[in-house]
mmJSON file of the N, C-alpha and C atoms, coordinates in Angstrom:
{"data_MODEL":{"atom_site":{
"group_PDB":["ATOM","ATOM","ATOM","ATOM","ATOM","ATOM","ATOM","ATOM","ATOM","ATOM","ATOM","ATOM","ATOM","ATOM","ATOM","ATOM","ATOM","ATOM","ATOM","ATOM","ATOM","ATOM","ATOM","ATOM","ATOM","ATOM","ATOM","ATOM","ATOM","ATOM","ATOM","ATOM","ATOM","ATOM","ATOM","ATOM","ATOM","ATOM","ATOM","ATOM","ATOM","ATOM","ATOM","ATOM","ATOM","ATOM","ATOM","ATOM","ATOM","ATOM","ATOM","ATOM","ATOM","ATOM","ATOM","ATOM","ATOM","ATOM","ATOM","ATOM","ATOM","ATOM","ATOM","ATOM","ATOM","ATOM","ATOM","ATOM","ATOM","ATOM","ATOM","ATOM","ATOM","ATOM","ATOM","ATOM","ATOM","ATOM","ATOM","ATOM","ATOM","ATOM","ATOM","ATOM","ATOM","ATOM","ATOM","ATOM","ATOM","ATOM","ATOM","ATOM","ATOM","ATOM","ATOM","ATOM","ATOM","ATOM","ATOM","ATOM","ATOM","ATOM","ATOM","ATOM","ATOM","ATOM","ATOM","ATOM","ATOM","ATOM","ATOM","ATOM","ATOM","ATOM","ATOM","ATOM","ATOM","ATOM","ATOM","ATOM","ATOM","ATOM","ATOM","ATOM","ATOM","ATOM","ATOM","ATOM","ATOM","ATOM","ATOM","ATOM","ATOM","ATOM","ATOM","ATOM","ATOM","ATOM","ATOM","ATOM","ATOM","ATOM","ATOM","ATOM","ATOM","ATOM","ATOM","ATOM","ATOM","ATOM","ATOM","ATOM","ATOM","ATOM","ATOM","ATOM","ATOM","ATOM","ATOM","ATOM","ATOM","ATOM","ATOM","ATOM","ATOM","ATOM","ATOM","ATOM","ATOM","ATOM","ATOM","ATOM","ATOM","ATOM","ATOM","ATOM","ATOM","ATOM","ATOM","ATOM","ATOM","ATOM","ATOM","ATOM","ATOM","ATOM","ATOM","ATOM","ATOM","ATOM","ATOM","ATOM","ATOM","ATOM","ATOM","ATOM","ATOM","ATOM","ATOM","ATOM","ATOM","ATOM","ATOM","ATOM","ATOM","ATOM","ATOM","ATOM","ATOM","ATOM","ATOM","ATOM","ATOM"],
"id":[1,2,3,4,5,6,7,8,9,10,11,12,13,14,15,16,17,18,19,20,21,22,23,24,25,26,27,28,29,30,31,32,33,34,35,36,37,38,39,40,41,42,43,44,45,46,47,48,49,50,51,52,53,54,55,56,57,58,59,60,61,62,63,64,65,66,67,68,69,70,71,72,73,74,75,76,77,78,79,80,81,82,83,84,85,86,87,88,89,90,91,92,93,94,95,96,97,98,99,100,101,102,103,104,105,106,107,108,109,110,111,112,113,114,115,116,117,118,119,120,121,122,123,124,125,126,127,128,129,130,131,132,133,134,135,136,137,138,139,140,141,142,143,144,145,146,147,148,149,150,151,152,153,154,155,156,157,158,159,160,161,162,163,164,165,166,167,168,169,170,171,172,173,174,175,176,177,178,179,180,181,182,183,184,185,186,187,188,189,190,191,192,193,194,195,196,197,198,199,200,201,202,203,204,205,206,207,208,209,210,211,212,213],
"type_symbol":["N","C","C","N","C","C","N","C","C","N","C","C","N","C","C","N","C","C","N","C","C","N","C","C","N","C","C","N","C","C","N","C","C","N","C","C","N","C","C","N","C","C","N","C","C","N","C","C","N","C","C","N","C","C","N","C","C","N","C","C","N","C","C","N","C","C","N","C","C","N","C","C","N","C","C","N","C","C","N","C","C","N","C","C","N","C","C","N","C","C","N","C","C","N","C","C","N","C","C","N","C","C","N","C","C","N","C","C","N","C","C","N","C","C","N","C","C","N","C","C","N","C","C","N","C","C","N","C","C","N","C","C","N","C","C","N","C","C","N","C","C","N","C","C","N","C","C","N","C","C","N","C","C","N","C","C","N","C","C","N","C","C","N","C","C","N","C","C","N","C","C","N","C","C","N","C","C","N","C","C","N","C","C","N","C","C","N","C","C","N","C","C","N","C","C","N","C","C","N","C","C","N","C","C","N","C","C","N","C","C","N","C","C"],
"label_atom_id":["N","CA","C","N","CA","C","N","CA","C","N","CA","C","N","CA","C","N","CA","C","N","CA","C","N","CA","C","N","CA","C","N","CA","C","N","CA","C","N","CA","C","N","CA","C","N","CA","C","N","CA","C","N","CA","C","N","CA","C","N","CA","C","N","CA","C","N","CA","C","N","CA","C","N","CA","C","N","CA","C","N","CA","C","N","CA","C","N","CA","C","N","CA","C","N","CA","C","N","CA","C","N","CA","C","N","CA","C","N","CA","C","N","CA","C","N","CA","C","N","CA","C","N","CA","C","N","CA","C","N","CA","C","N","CA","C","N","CA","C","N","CA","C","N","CA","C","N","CA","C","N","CA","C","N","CA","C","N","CA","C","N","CA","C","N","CA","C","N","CA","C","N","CA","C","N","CA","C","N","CA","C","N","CA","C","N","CA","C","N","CA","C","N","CA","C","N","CA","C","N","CA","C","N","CA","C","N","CA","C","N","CA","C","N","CA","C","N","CA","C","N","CA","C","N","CA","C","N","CA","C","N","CA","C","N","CA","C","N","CA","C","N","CA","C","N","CA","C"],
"label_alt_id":[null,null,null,null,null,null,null,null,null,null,null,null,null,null,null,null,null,null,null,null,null,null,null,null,null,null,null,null,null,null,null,null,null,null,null,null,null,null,null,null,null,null,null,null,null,null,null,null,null,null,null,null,null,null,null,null,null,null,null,null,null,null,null,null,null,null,null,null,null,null,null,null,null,null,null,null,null,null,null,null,null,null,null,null,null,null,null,null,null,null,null,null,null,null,null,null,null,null,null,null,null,null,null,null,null,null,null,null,null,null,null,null,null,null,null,null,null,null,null,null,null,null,null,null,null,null,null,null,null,null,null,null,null,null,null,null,null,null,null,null,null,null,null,null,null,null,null,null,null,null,null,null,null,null,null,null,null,null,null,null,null,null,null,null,null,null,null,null,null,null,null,null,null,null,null,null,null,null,null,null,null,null,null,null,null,null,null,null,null,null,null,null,null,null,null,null,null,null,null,null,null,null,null,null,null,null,null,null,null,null,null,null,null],
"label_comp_id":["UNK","UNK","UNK","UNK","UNK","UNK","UNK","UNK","UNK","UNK","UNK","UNK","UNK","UNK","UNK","UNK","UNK","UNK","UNK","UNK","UNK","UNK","UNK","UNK","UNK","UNK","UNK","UNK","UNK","UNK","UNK","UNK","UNK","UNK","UNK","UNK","UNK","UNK","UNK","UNK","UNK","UNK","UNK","UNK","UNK","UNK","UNK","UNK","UNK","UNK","UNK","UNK","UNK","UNK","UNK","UNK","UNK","UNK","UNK","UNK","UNK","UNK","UNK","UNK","UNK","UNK","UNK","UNK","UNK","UNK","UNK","UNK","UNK","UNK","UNK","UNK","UNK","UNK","UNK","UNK","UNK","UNK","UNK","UNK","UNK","UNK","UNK","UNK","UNK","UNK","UNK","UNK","UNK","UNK","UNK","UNK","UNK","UNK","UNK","UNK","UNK","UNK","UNK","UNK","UNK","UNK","UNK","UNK","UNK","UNK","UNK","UNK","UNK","UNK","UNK","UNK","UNK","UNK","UNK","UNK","UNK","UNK","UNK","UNK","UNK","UNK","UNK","UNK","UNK","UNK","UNK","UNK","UNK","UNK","UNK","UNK","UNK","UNK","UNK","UNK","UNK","UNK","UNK","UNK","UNK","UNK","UNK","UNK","UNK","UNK","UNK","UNK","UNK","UNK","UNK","UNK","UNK","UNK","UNK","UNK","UNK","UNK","UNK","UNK","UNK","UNK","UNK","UNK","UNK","UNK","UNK","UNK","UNK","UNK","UNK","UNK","UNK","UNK","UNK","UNK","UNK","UNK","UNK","UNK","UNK","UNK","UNK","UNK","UNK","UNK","UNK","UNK","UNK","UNK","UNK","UNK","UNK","UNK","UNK","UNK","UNK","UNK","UNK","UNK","UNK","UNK","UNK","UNK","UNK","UNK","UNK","UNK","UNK"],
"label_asym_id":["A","A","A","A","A","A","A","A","A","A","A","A","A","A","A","A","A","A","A","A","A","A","A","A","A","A","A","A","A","A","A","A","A","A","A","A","A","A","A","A","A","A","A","A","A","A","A","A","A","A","A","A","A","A","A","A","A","A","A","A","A","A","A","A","A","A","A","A","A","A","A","A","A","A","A","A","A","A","A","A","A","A","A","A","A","A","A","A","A","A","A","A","A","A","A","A","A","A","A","A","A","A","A","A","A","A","A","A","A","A","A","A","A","A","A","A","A","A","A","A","A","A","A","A","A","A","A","A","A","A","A","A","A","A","A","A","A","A","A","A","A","A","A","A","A","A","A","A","A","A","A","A","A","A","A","A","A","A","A","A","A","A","A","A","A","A","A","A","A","A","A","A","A","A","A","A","A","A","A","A","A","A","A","A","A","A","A","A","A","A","A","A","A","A","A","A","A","A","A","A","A","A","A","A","A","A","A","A","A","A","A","A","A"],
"label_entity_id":["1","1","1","1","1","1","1","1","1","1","1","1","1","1","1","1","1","1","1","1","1","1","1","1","1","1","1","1","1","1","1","1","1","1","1","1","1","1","1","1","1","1","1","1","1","1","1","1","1","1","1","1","1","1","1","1","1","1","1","1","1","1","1","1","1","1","1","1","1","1","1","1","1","1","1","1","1","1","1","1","1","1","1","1","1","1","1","1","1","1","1","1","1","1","1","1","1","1","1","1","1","1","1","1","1","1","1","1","1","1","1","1","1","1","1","1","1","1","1","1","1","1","1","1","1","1","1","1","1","1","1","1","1","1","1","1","1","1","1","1","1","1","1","1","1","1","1","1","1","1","1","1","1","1","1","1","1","1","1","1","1","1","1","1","1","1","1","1","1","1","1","1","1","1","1","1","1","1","1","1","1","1","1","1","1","1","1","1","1","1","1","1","1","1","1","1","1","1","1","1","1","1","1","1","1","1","1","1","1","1","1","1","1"],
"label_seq_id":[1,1,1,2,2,2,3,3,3,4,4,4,5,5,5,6,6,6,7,7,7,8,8,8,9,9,9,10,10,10,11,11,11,12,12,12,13,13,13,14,14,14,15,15,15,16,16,16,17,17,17,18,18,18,19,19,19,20,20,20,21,21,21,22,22,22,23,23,23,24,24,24,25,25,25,26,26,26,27,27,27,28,28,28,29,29,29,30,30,30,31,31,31,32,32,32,33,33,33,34,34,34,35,35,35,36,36,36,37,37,37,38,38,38,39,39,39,40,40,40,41,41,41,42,42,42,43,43,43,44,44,44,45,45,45,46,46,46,47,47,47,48,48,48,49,49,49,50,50,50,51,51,51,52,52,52,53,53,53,54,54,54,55,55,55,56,56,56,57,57,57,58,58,58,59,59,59,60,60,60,61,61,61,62,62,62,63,63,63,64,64,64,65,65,65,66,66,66,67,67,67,68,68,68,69,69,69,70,70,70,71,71,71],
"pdbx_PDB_ins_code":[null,null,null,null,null,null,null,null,null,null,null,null,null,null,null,null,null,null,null,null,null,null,null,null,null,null,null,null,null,null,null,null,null,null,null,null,null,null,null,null,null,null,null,null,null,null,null,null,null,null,null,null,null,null,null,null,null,null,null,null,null,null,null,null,null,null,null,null,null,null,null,null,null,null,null,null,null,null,null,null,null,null,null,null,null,null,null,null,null,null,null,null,null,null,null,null,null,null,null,null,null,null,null,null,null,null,null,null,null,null,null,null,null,null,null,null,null,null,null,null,null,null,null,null,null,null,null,null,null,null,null,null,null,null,null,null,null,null,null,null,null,null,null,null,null,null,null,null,null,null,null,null,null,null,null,null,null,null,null,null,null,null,null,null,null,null,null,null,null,null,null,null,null,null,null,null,null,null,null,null,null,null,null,null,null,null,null,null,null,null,null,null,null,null,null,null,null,null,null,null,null,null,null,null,null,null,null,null,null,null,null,null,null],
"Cartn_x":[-223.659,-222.976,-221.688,-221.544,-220.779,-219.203,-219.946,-218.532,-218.161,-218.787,-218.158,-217.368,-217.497,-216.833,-215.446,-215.754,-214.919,-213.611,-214.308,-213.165,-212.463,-213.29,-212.575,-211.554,-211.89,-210.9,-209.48,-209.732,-208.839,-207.817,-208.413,-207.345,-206.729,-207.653,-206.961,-205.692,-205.57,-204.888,-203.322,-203.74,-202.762,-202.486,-202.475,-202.88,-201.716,-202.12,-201.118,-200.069,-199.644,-198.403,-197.564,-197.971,-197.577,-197.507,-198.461,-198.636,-199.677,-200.372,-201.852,-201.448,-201.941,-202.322,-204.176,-204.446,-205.851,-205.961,-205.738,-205.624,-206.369,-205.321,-205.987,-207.392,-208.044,-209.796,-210.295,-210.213,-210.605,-210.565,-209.263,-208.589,-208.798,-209.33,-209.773,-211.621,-212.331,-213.585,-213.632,-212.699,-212.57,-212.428,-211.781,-211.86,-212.437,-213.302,-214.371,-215.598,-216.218,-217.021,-216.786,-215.682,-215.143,-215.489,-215.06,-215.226,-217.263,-217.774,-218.874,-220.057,-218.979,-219.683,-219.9,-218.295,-218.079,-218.89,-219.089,-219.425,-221.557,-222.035,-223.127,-223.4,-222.26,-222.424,-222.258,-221.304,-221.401,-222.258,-223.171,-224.773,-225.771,-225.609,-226.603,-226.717,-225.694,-224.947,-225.579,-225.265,-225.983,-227.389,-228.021,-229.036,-229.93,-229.376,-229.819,-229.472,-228.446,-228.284,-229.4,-229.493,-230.342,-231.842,-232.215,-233.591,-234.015,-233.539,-234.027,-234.785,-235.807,-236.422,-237.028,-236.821,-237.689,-237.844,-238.933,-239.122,-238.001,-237.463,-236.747,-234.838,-234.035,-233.867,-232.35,-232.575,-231.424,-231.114,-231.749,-231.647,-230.783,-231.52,-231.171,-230.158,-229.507,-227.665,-227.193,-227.595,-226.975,-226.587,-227.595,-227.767,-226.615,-226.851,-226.098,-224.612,-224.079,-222.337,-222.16,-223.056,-222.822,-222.161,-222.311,-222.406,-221.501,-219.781,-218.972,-218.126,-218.804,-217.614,-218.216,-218.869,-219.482,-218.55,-218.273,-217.408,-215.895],
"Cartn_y":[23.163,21.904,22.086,22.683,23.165,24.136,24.392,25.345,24.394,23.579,22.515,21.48,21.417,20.128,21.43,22.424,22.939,23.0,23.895,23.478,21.919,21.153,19.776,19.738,20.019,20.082,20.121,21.269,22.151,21.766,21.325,20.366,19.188,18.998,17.295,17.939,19.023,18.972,19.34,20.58,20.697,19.191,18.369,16.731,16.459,16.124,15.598,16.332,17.266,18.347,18.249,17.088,17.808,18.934,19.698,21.195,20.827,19.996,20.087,20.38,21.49,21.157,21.883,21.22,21.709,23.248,24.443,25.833,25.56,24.868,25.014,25.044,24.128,24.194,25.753,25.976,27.312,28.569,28.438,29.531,29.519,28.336,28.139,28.634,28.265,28.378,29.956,30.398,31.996,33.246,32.431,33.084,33.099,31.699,31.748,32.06,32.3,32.979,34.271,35.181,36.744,36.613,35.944,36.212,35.869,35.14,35.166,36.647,37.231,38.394,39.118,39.131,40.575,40.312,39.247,39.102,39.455,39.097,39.383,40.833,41.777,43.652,43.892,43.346,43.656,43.622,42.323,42.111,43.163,43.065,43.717,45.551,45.894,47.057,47.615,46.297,46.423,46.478,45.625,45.551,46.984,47.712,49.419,50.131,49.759,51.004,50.973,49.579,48.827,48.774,49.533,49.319,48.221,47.235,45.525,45.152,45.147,45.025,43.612,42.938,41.888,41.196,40.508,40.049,39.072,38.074,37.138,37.299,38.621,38.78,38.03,38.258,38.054,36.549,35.888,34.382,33.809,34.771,34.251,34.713,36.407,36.119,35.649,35.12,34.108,32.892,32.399,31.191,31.531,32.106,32.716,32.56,33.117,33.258,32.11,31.151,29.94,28.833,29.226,28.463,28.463,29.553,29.42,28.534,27.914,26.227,25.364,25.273,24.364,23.696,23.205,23.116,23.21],
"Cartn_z":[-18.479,-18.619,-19.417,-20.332,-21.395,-20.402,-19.709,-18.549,-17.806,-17.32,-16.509,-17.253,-18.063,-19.665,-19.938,-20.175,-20.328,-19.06,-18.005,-17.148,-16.785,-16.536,-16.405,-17.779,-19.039,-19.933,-19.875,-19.637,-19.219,-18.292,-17.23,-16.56,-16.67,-17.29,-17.977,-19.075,-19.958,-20.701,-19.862,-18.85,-17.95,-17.267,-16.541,-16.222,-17.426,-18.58,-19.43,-19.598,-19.49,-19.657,-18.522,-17.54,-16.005,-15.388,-16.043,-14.706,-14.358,-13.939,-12.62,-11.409,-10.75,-9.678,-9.444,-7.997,-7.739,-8.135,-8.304,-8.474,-9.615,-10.653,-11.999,-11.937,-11.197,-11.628,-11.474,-10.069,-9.934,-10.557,-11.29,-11.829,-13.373,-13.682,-15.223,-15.264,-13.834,-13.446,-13.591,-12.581,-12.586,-13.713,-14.813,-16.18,-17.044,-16.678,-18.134,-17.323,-16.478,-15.641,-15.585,-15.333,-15.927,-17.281,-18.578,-20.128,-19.813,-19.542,-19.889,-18.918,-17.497,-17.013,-18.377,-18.349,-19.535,-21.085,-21.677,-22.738,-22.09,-21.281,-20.908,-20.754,-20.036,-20.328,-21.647,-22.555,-24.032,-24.903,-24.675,-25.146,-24.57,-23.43,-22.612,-23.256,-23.069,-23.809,-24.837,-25.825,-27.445,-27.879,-26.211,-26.762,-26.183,-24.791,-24.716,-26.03,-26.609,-27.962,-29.058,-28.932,-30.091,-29.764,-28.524,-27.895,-28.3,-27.545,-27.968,-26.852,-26.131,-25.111,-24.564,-24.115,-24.03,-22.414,-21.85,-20.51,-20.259,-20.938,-20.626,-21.018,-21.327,-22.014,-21.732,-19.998,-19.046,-19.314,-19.303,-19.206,-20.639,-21.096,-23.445,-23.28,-22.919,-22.896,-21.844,-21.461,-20.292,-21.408,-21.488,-22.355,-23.701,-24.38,-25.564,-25.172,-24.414,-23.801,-23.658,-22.943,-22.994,-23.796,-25.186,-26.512,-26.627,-26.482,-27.03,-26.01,-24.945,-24.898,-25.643,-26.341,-27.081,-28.539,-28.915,-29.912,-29.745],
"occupancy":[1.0,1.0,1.0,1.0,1.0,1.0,1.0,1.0,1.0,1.0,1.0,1.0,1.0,1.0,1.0,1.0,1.0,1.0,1.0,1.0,1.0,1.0,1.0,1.0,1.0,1.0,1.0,1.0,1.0,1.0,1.0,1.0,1.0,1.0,1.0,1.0,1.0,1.0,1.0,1.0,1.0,1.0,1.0,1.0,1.0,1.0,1.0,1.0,1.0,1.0,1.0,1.0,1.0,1.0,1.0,1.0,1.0,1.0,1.0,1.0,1.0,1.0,1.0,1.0,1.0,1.0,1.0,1.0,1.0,1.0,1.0,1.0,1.0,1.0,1.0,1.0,1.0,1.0,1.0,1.0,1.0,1.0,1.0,1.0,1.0,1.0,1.0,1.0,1.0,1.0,1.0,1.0,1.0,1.0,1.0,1.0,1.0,1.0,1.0,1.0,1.0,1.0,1.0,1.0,1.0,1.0,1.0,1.0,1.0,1.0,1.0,1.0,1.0,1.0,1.0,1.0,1.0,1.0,1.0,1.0,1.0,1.0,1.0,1.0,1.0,1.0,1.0,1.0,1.0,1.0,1.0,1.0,1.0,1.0,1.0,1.0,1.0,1.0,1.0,1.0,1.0,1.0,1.0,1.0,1.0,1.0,1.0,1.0,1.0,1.0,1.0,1.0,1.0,1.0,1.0,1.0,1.0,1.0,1.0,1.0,1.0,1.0,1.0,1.0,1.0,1.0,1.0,1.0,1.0,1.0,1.0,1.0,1.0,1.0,1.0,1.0,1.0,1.0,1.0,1.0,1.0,1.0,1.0,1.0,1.0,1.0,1.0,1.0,1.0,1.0,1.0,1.0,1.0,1.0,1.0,1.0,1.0,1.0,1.0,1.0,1.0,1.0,1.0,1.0,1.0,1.0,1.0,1.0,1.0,1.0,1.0,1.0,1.0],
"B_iso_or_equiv":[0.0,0.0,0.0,0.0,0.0,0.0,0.0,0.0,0.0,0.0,0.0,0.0,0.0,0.0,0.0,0.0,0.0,0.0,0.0,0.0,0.0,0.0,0.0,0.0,0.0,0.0,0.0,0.0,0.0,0.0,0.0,0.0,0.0,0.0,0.0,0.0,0.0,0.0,0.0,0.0,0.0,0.0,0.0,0.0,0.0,0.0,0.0,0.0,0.0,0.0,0.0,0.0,0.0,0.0,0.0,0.0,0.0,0.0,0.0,0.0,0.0,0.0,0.0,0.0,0.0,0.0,0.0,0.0,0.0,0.0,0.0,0.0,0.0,0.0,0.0,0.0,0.0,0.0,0.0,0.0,0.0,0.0,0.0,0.0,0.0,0.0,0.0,0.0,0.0,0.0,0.0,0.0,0.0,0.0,0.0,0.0,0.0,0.0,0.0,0.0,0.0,0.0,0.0,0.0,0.0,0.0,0.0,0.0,0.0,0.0,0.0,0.0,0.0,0.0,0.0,0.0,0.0,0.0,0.0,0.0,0.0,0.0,0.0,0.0,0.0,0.0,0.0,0.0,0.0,0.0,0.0,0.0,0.0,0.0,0.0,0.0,0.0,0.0,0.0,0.0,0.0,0.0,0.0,0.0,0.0,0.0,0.0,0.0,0.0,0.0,0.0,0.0,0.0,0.0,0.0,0.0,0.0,0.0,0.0,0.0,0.0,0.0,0.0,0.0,0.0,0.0,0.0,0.0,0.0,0.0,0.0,0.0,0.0,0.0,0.0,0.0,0.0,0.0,0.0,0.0,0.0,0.0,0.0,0.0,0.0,0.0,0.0,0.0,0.0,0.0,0.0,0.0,0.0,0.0,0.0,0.0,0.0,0.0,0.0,0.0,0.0,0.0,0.0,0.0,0.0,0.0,0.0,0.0,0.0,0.0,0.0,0.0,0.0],
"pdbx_formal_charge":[null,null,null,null,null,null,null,null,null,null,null,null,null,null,null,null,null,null,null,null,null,null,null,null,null,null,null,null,null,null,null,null,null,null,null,null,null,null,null,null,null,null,null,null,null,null,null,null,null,null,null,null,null,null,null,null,null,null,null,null,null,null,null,null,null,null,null,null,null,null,null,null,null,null,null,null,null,null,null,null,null,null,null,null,null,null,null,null,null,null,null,null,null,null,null,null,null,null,null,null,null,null,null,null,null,null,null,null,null,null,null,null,null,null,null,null,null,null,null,null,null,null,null,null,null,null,null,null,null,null,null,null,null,null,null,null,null,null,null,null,null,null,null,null,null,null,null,null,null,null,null,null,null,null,null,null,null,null,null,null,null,null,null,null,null,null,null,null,null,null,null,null,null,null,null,null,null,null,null,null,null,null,null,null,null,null,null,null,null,null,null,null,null,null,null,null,null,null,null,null,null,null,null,null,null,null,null,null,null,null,null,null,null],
"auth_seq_id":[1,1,1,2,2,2,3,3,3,4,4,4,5,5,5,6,6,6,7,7,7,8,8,8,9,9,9,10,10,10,11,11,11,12,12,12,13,13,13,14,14,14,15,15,15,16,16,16,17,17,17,18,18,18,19,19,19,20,20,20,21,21,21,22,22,22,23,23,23,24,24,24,25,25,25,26,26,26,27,27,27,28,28,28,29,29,29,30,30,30,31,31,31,32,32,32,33,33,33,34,34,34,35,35,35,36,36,36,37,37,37,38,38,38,39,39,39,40,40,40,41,41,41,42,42,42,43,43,43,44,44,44,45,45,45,46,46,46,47,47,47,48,48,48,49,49,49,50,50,50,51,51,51,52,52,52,53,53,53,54,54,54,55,55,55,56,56,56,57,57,57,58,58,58,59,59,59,60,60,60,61,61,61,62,62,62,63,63,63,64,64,64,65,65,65,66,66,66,67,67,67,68,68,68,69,69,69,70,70,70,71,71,71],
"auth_comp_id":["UNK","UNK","UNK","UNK","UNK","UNK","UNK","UNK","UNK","UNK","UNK","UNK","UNK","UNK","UNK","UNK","UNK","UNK","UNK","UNK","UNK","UNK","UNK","UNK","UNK","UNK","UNK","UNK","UNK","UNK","UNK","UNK","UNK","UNK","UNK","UNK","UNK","UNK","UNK","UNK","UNK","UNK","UNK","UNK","UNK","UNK","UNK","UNK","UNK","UNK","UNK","UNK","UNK","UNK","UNK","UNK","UNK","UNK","UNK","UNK","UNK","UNK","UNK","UNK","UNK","UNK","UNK","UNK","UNK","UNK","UNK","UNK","UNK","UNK","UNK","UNK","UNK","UNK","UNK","UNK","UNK","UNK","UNK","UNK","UNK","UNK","UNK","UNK","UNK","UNK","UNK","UNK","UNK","UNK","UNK","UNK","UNK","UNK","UNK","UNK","UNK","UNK","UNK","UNK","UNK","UNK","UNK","UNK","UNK","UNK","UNK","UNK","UNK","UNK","UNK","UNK","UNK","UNK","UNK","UNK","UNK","UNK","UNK","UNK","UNK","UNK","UNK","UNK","UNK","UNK","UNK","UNK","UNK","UNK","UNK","UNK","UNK","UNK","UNK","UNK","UNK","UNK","UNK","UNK","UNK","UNK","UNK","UNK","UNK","UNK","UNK","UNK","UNK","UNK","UNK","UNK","UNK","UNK","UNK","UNK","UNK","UNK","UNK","UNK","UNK","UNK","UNK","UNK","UNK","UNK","UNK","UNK","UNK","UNK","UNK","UNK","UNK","UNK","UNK","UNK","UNK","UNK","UNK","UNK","UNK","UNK","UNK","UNK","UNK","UNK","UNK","UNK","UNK","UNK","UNK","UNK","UNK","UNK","UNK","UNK","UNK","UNK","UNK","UNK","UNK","UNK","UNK","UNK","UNK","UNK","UNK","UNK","UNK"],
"auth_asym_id":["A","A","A","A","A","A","A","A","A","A","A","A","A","A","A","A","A","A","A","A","A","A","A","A","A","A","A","A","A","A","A","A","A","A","A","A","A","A","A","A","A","A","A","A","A","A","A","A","A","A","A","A","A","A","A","A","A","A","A","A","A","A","A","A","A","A","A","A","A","A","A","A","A","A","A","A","A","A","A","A","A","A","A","A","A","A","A","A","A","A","A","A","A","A","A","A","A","A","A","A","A","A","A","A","A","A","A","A","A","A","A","A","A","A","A","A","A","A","A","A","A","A","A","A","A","A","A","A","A","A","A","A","A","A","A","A","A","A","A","A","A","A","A","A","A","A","A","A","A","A","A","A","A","A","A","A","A","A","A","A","A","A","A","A","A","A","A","A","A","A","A","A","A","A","A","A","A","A","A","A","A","A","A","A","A","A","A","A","A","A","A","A","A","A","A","A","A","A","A","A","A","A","A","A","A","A","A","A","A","A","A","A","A"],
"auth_atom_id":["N","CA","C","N","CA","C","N","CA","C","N","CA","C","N","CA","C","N","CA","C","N","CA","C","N","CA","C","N","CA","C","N","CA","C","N","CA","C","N","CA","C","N","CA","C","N","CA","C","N","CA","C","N","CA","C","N","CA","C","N","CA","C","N","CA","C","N","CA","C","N","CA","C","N","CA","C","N","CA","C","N","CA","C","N","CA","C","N","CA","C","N","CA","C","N","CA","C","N","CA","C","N","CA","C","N","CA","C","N","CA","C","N","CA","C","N","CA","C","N","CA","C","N","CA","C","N","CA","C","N","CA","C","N","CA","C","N","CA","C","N","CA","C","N","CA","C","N","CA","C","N","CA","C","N","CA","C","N","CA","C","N","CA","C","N","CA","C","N","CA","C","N","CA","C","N","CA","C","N","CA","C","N","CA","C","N","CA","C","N","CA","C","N","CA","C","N","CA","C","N","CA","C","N","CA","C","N","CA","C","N","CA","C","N","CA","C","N","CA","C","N","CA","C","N","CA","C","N","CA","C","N","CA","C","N","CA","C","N","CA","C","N","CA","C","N","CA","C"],
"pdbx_PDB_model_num":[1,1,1,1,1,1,1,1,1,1,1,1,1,1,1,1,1,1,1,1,1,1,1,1,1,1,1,1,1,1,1,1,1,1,1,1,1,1,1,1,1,1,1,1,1,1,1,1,1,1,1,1,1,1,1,1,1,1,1,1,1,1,1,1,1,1,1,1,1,1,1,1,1,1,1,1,1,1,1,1,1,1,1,1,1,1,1,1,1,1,1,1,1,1,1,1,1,1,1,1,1,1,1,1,1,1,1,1,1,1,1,1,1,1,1,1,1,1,1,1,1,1,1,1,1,1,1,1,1,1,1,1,1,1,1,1,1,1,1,1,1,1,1,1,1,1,1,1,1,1,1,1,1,1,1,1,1,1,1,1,1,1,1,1,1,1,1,1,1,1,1,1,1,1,1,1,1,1,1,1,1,1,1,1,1,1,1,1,1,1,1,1,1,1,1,1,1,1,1,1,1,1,1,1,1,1,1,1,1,1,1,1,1]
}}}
């Protein structure tokens, strides 16, 4: 929910600046979906070095990357 609040953001602020056009959504969708791949191999990463093992582990940094549209 938090990526979708975010991108709509995002366009609204472009919207008030007069640079909207439709691109923007996608292309704002497209980057914070790349930052949250990459931030998910960086966890993922840490947590092989760190032998952190767990059944669910995929979902929690999923969930986790999530947080930073939050605020």
């Amino acid at each position: 929910m938090a990526f979708v609040t975010y991108v709509l953001f995002v366009a609204l602020l472009r919207g008030l600046q007069d640079r909207f056009h439709p691109e923007v959504l996608g292309t704002a969708a497209s980057k914070a979906l790349a930052v949250v791949i990459v931030d998910f191999f960086f966890f993922k990463t840490g947590c092989y070095i760190l032998n952190i093992q767990g059944s669910g582990q995929f979902l929690d940094l999923i969930a986790y990357g999530g947080y930073k549209f939050v605020g």
